[in-house]
KEGU-767867 format. One record per residue (C-alpha): residue number from 1; residue in three letters; x, y, z. Coordinates in pm, whole numbers, always signed. Each point is the difference from the previous one (the first is absolute). Layout:
BEGIN
<node NUM; 'ALA'; <X; Y; Z>>
...
//
This chain:
BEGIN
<node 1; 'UNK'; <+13976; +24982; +10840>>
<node 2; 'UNK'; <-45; +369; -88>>
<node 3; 'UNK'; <-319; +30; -257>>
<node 4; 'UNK'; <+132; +62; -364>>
<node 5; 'UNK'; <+23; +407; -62>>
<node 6; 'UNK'; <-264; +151; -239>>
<node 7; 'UNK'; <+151; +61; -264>>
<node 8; 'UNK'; <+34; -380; -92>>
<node 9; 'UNK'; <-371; -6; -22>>
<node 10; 'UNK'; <-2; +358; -188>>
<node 11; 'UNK'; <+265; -216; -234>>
<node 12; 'UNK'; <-199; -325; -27>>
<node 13; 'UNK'; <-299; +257; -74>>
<node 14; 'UNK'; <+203; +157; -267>>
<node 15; 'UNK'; <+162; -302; -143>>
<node 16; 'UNK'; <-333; -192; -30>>
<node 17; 'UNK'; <-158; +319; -178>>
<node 18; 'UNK'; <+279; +3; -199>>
<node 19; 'UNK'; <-3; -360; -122>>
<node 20; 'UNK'; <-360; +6; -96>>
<node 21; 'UNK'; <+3; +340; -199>>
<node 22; 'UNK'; <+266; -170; -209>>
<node 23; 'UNK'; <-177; -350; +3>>
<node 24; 'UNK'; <-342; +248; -109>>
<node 25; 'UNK'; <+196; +196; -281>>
<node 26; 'UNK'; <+192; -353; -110>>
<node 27; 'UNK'; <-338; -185; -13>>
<node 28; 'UNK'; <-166; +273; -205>>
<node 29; 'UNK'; <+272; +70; -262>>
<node 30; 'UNK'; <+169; -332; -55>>
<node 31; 'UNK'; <-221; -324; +135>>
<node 32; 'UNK'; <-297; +162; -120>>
<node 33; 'UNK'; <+154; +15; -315>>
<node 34; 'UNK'; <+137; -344; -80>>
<node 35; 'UNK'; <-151; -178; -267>>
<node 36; 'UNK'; <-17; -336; +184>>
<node 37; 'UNK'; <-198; -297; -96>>
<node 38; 'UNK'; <-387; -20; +130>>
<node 39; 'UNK'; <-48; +404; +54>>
<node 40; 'UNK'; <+180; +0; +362>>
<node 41; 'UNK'; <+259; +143; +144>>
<node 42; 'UNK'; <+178; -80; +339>>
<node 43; 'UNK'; <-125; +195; +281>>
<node 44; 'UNK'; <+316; +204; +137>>
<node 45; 'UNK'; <-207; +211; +281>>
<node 46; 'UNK'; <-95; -355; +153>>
<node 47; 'UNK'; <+356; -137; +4>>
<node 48; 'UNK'; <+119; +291; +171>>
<node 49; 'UNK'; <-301; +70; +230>>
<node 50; 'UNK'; <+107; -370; +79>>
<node 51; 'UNK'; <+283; +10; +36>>
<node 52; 'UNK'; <-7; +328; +216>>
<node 53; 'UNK'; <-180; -183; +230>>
<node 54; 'UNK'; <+214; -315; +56>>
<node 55; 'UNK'; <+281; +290; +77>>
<node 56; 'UNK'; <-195; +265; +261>>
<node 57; 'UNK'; <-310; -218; +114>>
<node 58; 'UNK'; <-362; -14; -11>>
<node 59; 'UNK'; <-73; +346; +57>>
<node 60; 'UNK'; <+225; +137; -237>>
<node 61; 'UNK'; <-134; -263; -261>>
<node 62; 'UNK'; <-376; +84; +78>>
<node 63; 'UNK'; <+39; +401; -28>>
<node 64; 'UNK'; <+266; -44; -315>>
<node 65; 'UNK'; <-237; -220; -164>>
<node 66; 'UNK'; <-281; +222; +95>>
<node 67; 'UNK'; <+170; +315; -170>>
<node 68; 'UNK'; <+157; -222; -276>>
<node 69; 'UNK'; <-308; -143; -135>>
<node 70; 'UNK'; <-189; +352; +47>>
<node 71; 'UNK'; <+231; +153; -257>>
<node 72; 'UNK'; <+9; -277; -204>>
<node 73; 'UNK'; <-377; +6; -14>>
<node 74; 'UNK'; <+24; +382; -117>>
<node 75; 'UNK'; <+299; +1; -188>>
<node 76; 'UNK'; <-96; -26; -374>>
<node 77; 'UNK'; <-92; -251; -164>>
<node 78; 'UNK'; <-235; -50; +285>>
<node 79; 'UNK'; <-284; -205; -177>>
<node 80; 'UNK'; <-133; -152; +347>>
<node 81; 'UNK'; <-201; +103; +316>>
<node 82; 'UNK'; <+205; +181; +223>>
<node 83; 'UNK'; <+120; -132; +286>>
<node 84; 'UNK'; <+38; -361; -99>>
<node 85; 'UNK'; <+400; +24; -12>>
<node 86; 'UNK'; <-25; +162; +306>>
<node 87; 'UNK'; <-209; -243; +198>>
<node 88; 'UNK'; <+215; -282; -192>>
<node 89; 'UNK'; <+346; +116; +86>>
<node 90; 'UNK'; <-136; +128; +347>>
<node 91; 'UNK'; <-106; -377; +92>>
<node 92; 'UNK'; <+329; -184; -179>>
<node 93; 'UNK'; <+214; +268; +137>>
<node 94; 'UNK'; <-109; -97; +352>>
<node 95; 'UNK'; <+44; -342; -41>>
<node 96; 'UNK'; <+317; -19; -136>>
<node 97; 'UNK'; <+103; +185; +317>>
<node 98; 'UNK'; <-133; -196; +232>>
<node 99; 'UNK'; <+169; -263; -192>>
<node 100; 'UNK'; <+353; +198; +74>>
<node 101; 'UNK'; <+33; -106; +321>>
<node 102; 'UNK'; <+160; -371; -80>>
<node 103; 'UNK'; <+175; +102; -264>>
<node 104; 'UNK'; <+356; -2; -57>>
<node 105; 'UNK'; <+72; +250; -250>>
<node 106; 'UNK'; <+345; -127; -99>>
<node 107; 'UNK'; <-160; -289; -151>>
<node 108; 'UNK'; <-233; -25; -321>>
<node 109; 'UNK'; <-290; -22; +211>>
<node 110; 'UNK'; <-99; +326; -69>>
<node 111; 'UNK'; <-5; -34; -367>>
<node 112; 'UNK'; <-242; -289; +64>>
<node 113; 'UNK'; <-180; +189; +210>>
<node 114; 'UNK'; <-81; +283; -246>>
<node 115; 'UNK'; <-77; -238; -258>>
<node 116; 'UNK'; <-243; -138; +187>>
<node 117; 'UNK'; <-142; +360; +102>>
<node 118; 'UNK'; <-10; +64; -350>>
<node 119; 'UNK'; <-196; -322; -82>>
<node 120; 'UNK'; <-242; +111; +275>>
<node 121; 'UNK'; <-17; +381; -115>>
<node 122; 'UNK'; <-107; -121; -314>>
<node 123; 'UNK'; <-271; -230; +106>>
<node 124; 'UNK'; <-140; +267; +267>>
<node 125; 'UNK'; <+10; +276; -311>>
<node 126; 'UNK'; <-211; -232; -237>>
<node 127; 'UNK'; <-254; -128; +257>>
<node 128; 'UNK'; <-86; +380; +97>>
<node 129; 'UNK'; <-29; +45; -358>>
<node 130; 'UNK'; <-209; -296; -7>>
<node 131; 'UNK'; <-227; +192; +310>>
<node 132; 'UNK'; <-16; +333; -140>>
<node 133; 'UNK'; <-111; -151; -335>>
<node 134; 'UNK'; <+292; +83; -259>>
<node 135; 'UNK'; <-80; -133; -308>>
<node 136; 'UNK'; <+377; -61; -49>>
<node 137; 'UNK'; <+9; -225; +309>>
<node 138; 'UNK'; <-230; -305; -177>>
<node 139; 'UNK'; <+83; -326; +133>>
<node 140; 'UNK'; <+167; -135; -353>>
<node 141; 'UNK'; <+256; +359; -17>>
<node 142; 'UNK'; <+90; -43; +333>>
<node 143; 'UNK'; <+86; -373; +29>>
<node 144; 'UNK'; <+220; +64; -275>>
<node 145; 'UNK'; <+95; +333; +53>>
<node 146; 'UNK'; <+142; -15; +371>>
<node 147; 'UNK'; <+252; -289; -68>>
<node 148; 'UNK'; <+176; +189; -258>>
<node 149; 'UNK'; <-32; +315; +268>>
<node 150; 'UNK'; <+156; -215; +280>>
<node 151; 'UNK'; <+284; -146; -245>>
<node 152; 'UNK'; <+103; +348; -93>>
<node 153; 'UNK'; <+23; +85; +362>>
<node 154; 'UNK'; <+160; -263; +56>>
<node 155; 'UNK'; <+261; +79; -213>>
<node 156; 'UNK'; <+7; +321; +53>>
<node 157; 'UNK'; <+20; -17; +425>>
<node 158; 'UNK'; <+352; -104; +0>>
<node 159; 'UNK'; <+131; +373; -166>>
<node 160; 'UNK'; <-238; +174; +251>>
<node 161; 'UNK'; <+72; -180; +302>>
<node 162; 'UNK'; <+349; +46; -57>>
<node 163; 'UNK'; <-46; +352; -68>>
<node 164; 'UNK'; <-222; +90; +334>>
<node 165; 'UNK'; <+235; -294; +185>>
<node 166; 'UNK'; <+321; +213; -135>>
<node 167; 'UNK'; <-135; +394; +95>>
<node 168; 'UNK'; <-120; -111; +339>>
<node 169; 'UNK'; <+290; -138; +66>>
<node 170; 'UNK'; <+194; +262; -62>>
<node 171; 'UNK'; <-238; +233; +216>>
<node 172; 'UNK'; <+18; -264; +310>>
<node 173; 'UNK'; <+334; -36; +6>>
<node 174; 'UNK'; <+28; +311; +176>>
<node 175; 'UNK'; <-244; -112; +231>>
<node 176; 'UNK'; <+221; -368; +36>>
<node 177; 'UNK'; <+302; +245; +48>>
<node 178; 'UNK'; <-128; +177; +282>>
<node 179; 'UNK'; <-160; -307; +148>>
<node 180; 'UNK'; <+335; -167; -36>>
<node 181; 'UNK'; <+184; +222; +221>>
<node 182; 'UNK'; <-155; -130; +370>>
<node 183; 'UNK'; <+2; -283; -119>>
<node 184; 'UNK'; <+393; -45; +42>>
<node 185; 'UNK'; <-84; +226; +288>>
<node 186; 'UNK'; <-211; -271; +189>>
<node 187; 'UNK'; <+230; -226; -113>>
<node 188; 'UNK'; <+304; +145; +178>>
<node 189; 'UNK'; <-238; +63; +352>>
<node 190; 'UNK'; <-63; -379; +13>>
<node 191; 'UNK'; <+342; -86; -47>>
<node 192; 'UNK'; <+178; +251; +230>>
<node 193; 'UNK'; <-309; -123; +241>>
<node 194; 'UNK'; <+88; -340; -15>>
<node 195; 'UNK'; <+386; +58; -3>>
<node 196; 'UNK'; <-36; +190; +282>>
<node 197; 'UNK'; <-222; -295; +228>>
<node 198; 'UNK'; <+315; -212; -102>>
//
């Protein structure tokens, strides 16, 4: 089969910057923002880093996550050390896309799948914070801090899945299009092939 032409992987570069600068400027302006119980807010760069990842693979997860977390660490308001989001998102982003590989995406396996990267995301997140010596990353605030994280996640996964599940779709369907054409194609060969034996 004839290797996939380049711009598909200029468009998966562009759609995946794409999805995070709005995940970035969506996280910043209106989940930062919600006045939720606890002082949290659901983490909308880790869904879609995520769920990036489940879509394109484990590289695209690891360098998304990478450059994902390193904005979020700069981005204000950036009260941490940077780098944490980075090496966080870097890590769950490359899981998740190892992960990929048996999944169906027409199932809701990958909404499971990012809830559980979110669960892990936040864990990873508060032990660094634990390493580094935040003072907001005490035992008693984080036992009781991350469930109410991961339950907002949680809740929230099922809009951004759906979103990055809906605009990558849309971007490999051309790719499916032009893929589908040889496949009739190869179709046709083996039948005229065996027609003709008979």
């Amino acid at each position: 089969m004839l290797n996939p032409p380049e711009t598909s992987q200029t468009g998966r570069a562009l759609t995946t910057v794409l999805v995070i600068v709005a995940v970035l400027i969506l996280q910043v302006s209106v989940a930062n923002r919600l006045p939720l119980p606890g002082g949290v807010q659901p983490d909308l760069v880790l869904l879609a880093v995520v769920a990036l990842a489940l879509v394109f693979g484990s590289m695209t997860g690891m360098v998304t996550g990478f450059l994902a977390g390193l904005a979020a660490d700069i981005i204000p308001p950036a009260d941490h050390t940077i780098g944490r989001y980075a090496l966080v998102y870097c890590l769950i982003g490359y899981l998740c896309g190892i992960a990929s590989a048996e999944m169906d995406r027409q199932t809701v396996v990958p909404f499971f799948a990012v809830a559980a990267g979110a669960l892990a995301g936040t864990v990873l997140y508060a032990v660094t914070g634990m390493i580094l010596g935040d003072p907001r990353a005490q035992w008693d605030t984080v036992s009781s801090m991350v469930p109410l994280q991961v339950g907002y996640d949680v809740v929230a996964s099922p809009f951004v899945v759906w979103a990055v599940l809906r605009v990558t779709r849309r971007y490999e369907r051309g790719e499916r299009s032009r893929g589908d054409l040889s496949v009739p194609a190869a179709r046709y060969r083996a039948m005229s092939g065996r027609g003709g034996g008979l």
